[in-house]
Chimera marker file (.cmm) of the C-alpha trace (Angstrom):
<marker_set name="trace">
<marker id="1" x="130.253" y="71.874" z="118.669" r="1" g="1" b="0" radius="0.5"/>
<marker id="2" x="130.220" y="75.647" z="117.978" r="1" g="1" b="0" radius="0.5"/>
<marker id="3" x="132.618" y="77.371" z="115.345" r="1" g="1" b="0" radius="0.5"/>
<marker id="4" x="134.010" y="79.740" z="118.016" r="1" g="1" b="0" radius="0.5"/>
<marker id="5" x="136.464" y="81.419" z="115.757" r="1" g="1" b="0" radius="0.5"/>
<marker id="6" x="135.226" y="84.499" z="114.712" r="1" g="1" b="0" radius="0.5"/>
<marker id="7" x="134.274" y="84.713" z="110.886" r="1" g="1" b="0" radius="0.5"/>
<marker id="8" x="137.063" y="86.328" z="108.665" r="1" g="1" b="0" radius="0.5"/>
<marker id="9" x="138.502" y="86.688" z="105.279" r="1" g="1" b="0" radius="0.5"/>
<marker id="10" x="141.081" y="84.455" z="104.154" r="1" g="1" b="0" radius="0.5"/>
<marker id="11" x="143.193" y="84.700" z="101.076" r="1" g="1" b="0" radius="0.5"/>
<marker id="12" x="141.839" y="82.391" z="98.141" r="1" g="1" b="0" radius="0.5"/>
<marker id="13" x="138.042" y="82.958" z="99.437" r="1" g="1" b="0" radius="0.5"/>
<marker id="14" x="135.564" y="86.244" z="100.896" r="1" g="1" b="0" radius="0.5"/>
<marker id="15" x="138.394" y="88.795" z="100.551" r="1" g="1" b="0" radius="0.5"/>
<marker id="16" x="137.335" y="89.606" z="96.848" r="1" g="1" b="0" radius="0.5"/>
<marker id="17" x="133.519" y="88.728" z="96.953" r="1" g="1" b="0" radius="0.5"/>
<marker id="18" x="132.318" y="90.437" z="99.936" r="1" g="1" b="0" radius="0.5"/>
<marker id="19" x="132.420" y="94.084" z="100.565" r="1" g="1" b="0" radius="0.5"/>
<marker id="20" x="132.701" y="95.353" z="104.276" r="1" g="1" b="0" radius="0.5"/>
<marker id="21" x="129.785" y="97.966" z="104.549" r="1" g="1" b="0" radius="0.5"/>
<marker id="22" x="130.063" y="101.217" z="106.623" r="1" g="1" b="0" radius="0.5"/>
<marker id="23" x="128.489" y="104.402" z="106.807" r="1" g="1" b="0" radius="0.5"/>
<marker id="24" x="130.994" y="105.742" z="104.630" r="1" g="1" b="0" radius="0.5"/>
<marker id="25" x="130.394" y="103.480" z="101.961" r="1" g="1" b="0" radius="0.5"/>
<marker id="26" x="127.001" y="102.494" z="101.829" r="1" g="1" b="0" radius="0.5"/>
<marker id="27" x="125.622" y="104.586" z="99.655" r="1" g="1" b="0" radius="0.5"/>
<marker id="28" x="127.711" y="103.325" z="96.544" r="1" g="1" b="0" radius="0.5"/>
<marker id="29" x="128.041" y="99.530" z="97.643" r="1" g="1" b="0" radius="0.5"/>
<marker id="30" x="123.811" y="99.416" z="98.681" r="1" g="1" b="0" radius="0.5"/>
<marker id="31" x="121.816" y="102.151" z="97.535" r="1" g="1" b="0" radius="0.5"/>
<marker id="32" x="123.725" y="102.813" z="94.386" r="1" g="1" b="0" radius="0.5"/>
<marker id="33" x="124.361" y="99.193" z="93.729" r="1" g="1" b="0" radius="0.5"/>
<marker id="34" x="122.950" y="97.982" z="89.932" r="1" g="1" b="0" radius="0.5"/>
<marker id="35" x="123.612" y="94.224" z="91.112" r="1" g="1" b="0" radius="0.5"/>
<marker id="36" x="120.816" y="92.140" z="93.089" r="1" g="1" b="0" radius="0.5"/>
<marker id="37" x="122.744" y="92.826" z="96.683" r="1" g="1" b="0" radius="0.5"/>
<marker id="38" x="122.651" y="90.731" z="99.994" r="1" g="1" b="0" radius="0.5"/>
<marker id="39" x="123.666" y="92.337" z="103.387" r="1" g="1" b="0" radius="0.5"/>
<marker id="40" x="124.833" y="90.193" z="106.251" r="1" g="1" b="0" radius="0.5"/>
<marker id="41" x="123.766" y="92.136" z="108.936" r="1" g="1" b="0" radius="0.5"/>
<marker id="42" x="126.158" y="90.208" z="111.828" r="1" g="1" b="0" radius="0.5"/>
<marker id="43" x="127.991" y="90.878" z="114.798" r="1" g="1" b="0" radius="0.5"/>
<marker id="44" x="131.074" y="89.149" z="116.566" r="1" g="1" b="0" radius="0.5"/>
<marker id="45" x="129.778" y="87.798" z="119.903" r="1" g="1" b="0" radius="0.5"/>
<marker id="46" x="126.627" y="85.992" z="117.968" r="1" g="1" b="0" radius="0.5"/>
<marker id="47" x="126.685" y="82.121" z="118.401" r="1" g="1" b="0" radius="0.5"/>
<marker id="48" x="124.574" y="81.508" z="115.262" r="1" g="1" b="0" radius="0.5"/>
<marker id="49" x="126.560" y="84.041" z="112.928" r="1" g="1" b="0" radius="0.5"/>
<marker id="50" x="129.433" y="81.993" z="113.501" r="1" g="1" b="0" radius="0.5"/>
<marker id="51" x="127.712" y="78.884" z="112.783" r="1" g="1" b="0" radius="0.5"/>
<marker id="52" x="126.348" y="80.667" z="109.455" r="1" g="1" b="0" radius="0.5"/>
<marker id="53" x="130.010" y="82.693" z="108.927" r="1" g="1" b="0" radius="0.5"/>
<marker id="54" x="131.709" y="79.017" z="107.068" r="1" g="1" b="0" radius="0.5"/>
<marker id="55" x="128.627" y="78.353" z="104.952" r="1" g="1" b="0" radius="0.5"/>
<marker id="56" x="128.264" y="82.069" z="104.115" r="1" g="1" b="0" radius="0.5"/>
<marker id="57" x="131.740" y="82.532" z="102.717" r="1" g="1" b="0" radius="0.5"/>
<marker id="58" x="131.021" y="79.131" z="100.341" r="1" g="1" b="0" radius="0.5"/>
<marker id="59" x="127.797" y="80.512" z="99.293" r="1" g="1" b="0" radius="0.5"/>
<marker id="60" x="130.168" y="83.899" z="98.642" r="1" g="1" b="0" radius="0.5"/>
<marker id="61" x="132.108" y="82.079" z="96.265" r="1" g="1" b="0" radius="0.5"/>
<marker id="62" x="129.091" y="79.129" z="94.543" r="1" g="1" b="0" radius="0.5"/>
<marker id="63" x="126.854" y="82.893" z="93.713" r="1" g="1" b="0" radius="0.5"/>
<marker id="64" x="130.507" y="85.094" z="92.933" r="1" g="1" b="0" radius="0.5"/>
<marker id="65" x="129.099" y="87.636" z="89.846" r="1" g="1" b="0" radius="0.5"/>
<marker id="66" x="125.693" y="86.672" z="90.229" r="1" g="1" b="0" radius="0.5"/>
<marker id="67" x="125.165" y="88.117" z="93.299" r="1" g="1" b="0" radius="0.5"/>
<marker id="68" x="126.837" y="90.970" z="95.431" r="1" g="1" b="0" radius="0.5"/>
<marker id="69" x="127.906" y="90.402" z="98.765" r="1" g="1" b="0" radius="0.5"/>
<marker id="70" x="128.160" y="92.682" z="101.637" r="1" g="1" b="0" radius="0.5"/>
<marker id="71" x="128.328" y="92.666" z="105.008" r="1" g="1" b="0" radius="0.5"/>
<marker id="72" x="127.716" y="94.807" z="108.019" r="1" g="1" b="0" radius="0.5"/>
<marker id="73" x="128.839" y="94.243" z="111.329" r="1" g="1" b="0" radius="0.5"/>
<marker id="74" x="126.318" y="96.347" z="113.499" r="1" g="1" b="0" radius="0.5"/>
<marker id="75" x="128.384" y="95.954" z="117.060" r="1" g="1" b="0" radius="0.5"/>
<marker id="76" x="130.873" y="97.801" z="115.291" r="1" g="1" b="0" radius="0.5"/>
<marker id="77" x="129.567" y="101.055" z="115.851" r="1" g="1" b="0" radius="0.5"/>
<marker id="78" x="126.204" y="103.566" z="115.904" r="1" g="1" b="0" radius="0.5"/>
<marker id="79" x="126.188" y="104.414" z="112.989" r="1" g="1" b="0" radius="0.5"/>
<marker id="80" x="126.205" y="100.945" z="111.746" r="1" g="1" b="0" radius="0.5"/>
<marker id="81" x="123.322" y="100.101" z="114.211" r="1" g="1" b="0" radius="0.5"/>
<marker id="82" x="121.761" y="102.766" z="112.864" r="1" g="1" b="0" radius="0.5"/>
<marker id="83" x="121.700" y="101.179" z="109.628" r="1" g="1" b="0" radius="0.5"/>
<marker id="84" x="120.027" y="98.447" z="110.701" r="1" g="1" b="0" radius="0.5"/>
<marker id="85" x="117.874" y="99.570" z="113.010" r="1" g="1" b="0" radius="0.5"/>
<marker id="86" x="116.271" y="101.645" z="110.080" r="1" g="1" b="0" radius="0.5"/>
<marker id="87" x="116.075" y="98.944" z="108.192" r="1" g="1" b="0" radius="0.5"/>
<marker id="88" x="114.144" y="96.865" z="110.525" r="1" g="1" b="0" radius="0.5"/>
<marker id="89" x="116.809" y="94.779" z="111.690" r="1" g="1" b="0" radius="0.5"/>
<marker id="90" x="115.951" y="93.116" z="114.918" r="1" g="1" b="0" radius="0.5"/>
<marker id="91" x="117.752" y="89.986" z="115.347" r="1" g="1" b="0" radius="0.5"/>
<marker id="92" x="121.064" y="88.638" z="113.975" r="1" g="1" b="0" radius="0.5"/>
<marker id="93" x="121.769" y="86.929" z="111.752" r="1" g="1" b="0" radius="0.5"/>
<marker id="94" x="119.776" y="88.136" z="109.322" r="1" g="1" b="0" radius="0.5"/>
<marker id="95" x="120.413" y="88.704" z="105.429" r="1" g="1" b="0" radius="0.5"/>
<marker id="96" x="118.582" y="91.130" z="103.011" r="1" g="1" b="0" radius="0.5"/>
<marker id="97" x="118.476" y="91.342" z="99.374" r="1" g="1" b="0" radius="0.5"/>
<marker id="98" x="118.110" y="95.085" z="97.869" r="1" g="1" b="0" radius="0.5"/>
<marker id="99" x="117.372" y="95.844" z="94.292" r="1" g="1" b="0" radius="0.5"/>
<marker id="100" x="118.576" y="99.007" z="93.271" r="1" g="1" b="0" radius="0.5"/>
<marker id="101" x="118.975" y="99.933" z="96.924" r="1" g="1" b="0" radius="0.5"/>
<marker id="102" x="115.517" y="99.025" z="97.802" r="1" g="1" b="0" radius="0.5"/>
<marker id="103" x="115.110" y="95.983" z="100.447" r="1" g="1" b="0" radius="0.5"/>
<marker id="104" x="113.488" y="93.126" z="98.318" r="1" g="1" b="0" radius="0.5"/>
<marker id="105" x="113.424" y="89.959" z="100.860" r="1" g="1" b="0" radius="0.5"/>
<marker id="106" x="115.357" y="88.991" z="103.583" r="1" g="1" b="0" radius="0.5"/>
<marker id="107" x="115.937" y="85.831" z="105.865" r="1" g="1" b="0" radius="0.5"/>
<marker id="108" x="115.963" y="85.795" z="109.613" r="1" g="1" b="0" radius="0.5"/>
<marker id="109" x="118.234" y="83.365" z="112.202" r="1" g="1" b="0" radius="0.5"/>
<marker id="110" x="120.759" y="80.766" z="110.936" r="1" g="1" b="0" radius="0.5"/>
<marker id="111" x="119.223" y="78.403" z="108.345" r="1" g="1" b="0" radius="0.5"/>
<marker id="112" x="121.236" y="75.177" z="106.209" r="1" g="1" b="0" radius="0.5"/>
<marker id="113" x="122.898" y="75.907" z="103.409" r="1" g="1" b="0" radius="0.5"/>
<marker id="114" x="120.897" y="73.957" z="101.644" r="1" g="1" b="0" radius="0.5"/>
<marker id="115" x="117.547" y="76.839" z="102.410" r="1" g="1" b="0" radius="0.5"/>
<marker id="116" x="119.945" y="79.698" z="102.009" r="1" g="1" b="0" radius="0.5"/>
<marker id="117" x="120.846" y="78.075" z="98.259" r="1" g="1" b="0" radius="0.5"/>
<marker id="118" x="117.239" y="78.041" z="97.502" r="1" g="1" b="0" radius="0.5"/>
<marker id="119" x="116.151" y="81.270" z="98.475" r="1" g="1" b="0" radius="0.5"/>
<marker id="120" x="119.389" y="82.648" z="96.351" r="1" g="1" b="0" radius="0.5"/>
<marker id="121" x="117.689" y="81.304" z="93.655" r="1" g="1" b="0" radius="0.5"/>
<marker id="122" x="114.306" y="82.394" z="94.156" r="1" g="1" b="0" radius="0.5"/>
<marker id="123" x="115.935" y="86.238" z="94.478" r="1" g="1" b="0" radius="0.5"/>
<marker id="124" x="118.193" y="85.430" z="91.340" r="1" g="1" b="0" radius="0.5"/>
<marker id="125" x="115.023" y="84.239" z="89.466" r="1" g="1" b="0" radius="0.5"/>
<marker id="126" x="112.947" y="86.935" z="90.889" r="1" g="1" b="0" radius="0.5"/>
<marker id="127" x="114.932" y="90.031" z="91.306" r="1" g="1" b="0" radius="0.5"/>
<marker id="128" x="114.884" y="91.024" z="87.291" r="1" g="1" b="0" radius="0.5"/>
<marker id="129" x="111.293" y="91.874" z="87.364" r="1" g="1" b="0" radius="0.5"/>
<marker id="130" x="111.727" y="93.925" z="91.062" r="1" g="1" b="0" radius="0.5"/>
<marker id="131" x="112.304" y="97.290" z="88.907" r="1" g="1" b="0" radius="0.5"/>
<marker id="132" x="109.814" y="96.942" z="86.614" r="1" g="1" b="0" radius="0.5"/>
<marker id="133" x="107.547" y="95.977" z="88.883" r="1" g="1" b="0" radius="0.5"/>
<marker id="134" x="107.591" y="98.513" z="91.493" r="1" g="1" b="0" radius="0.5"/>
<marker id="135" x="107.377" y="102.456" z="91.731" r="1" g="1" b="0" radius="0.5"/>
<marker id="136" x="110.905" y="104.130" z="93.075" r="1" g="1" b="0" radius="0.5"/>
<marker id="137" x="109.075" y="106.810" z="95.452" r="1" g="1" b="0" radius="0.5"/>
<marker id="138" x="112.368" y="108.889" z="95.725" r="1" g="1" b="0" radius="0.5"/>
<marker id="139" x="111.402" y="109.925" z="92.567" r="1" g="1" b="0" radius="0.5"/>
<marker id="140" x="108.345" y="111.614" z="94.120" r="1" g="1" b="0" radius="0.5"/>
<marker id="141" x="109.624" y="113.218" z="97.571" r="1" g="1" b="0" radius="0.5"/>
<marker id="142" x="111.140" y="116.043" z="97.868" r="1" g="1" b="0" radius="0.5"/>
<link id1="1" id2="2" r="1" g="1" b="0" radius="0.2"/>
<link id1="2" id2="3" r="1" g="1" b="0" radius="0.2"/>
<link id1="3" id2="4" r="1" g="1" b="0" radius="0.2"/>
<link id1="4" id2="5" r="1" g="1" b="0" radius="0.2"/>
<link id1="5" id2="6" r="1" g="1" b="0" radius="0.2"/>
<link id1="6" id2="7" r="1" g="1" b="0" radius="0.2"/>
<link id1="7" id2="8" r="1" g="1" b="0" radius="0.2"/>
<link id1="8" id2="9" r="1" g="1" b="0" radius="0.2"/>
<link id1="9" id2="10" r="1" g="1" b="0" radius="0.2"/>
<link id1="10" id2="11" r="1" g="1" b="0" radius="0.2"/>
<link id1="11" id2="12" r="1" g="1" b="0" radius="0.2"/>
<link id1="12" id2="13" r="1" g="1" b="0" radius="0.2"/>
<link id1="13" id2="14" r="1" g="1" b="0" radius="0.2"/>
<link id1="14" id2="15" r="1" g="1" b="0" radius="0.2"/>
<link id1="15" id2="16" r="1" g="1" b="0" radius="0.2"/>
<link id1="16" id2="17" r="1" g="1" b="0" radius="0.2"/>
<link id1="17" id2="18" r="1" g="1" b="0" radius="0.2"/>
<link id1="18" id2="19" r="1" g="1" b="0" radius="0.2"/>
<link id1="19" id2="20" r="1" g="1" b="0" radius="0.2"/>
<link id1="20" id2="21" r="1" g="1" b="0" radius="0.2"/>
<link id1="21" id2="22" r="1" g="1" b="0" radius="0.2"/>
<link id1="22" id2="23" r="1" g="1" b="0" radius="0.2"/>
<link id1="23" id2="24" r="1" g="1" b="0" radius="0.2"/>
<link id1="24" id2="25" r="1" g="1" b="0" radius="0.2"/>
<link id1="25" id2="26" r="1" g="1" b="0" radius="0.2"/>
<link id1="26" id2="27" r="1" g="1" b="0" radius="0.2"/>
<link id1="27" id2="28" r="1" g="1" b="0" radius="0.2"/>
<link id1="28" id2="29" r="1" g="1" b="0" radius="0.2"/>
<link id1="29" id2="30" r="1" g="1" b="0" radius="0.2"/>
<link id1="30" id2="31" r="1" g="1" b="0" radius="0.2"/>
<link id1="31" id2="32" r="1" g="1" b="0" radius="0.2"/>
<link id1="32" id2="33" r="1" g="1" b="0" radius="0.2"/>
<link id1="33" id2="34" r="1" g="1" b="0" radius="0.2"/>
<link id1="34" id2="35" r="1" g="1" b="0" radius="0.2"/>
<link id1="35" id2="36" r="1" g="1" b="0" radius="0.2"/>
<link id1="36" id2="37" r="1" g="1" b="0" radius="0.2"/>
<link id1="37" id2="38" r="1" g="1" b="0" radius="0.2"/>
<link id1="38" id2="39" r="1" g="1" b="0" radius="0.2"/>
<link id1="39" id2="40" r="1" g="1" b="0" radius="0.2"/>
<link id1="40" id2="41" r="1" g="1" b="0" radius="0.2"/>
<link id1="41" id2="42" r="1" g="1" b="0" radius="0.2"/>
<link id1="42" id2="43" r="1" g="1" b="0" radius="0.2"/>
<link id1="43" id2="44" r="1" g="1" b="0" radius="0.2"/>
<link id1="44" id2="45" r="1" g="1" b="0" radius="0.2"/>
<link id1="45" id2="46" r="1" g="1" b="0" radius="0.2"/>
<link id1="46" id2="47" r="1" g="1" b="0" radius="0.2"/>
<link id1="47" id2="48" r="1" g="1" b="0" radius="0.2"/>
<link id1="48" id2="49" r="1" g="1" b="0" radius="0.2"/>
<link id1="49" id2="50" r="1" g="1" b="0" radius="0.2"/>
<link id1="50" id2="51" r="1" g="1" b="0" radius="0.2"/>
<link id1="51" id2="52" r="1" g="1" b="0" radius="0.2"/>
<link id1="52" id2="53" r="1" g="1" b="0" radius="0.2"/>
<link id1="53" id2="54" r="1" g="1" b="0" radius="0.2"/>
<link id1="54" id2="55" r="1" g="1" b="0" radius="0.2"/>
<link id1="55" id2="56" r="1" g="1" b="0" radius="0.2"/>
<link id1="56" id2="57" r="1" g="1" b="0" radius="0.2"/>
<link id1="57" id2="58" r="1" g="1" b="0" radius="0.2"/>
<link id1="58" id2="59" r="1" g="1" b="0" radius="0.2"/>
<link id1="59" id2="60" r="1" g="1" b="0" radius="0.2"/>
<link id1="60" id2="61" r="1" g="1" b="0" radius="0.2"/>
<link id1="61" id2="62" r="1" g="1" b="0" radius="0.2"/>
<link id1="62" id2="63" r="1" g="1" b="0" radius="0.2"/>
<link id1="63" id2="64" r="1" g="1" b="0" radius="0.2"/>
<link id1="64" id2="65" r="1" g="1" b="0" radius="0.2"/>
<link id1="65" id2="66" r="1" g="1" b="0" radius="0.2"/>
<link id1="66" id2="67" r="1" g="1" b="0" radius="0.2"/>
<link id1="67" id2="68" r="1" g="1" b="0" radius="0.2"/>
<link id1="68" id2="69" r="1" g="1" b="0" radius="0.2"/>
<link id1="69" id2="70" r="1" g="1" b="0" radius="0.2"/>
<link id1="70" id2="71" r="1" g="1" b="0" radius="0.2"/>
<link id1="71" id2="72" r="1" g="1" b="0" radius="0.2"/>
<link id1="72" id2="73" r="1" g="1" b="0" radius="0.2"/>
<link id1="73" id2="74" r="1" g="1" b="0" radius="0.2"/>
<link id1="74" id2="75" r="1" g="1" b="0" radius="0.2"/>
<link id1="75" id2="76" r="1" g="1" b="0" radius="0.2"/>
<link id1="76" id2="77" r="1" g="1" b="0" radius="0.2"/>
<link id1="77" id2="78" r="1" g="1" b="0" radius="0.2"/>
<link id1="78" id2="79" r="1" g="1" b="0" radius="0.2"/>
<link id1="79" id2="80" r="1" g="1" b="0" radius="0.2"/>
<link id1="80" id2="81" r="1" g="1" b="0" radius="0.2"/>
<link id1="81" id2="82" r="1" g="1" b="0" radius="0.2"/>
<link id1="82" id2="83" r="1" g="1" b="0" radius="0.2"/>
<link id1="83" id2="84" r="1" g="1" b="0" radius="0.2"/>
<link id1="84" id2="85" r="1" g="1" b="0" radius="0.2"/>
<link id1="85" id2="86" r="1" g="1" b="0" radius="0.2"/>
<link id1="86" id2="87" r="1" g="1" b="0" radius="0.2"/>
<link id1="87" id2="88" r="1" g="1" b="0" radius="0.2"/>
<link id1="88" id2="89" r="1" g="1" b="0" radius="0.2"/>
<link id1="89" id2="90" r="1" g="1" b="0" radius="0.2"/>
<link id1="90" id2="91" r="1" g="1" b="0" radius="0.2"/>
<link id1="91" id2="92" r="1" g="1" b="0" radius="0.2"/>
<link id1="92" id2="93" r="1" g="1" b="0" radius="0.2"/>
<link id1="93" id2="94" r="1" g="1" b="0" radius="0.2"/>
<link id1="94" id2="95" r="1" g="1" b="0" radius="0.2"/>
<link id1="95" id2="96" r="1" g="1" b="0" radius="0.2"/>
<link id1="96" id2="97" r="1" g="1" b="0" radius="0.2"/>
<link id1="97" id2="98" r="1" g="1" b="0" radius="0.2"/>
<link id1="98" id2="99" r="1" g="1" b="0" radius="0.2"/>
<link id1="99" id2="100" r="1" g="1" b="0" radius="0.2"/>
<link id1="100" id2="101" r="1" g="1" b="0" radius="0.2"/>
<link id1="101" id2="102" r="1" g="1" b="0" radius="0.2"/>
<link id1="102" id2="103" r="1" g="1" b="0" radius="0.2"/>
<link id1="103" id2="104" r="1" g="1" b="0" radius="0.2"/>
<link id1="104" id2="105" r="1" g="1" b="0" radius="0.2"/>
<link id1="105" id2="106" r="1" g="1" b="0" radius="0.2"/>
<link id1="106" id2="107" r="1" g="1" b="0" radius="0.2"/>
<link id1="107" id2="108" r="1" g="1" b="0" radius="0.2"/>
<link id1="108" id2="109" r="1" g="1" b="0" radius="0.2"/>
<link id1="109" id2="110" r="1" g="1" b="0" radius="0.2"/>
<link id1="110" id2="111" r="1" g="1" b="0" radius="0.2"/>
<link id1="111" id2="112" r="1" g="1" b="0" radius="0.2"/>
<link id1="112" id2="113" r="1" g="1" b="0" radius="0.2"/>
<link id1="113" id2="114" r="1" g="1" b="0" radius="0.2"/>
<link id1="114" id2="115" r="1" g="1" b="0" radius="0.2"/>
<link id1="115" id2="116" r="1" g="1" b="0" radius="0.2"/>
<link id1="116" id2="117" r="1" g="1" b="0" radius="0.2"/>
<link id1="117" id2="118" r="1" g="1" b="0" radius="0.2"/>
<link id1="118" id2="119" r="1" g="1" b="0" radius="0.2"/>
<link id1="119" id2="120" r="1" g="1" b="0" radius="0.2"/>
<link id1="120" id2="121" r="1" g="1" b="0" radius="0.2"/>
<link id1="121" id2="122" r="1" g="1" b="0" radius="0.2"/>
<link id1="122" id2="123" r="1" g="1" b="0" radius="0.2"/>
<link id1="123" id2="124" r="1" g="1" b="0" radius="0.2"/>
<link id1="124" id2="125" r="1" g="1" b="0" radius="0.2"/>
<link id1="125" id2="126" r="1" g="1" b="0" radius="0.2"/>
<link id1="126" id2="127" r="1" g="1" b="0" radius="0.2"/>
<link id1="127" id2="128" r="1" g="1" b="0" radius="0.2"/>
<link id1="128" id2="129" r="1" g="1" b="0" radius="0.2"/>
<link id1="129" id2="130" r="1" g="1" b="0" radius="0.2"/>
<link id1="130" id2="131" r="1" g="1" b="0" radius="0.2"/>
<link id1="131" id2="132" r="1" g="1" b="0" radius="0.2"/>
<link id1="132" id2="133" r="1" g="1" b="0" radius="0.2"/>
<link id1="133" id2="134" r="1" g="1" b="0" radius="0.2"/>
<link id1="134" id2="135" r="1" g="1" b="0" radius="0.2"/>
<link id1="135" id2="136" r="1" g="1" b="0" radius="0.2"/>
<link id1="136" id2="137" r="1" g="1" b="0" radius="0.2"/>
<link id1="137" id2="138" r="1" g="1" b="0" radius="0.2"/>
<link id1="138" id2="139" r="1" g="1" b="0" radius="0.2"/>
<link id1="139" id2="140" r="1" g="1" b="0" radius="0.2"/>
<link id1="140" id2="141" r="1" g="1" b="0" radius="0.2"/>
<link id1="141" id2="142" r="1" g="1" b="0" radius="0.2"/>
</marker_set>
């Protein structure tokens, strides 16, 4: 059966790990980040964000300080689908990984927890070599 509770903080778990993302703020919590950084992109009304939503907050706290955790709810507003439109966001769930505010990987649709674990570790493994590795063209537009 469906988790039809929408997903939320509670007290001894998300409330401290994940950051809610906004217009406002994602500039210093994405683009500025030094951390590797994963953005939920989600959305209330979708059926498999709420399956993902409980196995999502334990991954929150199994990968606290090793990863950062955002999250951006892109029903919320126009701006916020604007965010992920740009991105290339077409589907929810879907979770990317930025380096230095760059997108690095990302994962599409609900998957186990078990997958999602893995390809944590691949970007943890991975993600030290992303800026040495790759050519930051904002240095090079005007």
């Amino acid at each position: 059966m469906l988790n039809t509770v929408p997903w939320h903080y509670s007290p001894r778990s998300s409330m401290e790990t994940v950051t809610e993302a906004s217009p406002a703020n994602w500039q210093q919590e994405v683009s500025e980040s030094k951390a590797l950084t994963l953005v939920y992109f989600w959305h209330q009304q979708c059926t498999w964000c709420r399956q993902l939503n409980p196995i999502f907050e334990r991954l929150t706290q199994e990968y606290h300080g090793k990863i950062r955790f955002v999250k951006l709810n892109i029903l919320a507003n126009q701006d916020n689908r604007e965010i992920a439109t740009n991105l290339g966001v077409m589907s929810t769930p879907t979770l990317m990984f930025f380096c230095k505010g760059r997108p690095i990987g990302q994962g599409v649709g609900y998957m186990p927890e078990e997958n999602l674990r893995k390809i944590f570790d691949f970007m943890l493994n991975t993600y030290q070599t992303c800026l040495t590795q790759s050519s930051d063209l904002r240095n090079y537009i005007a």
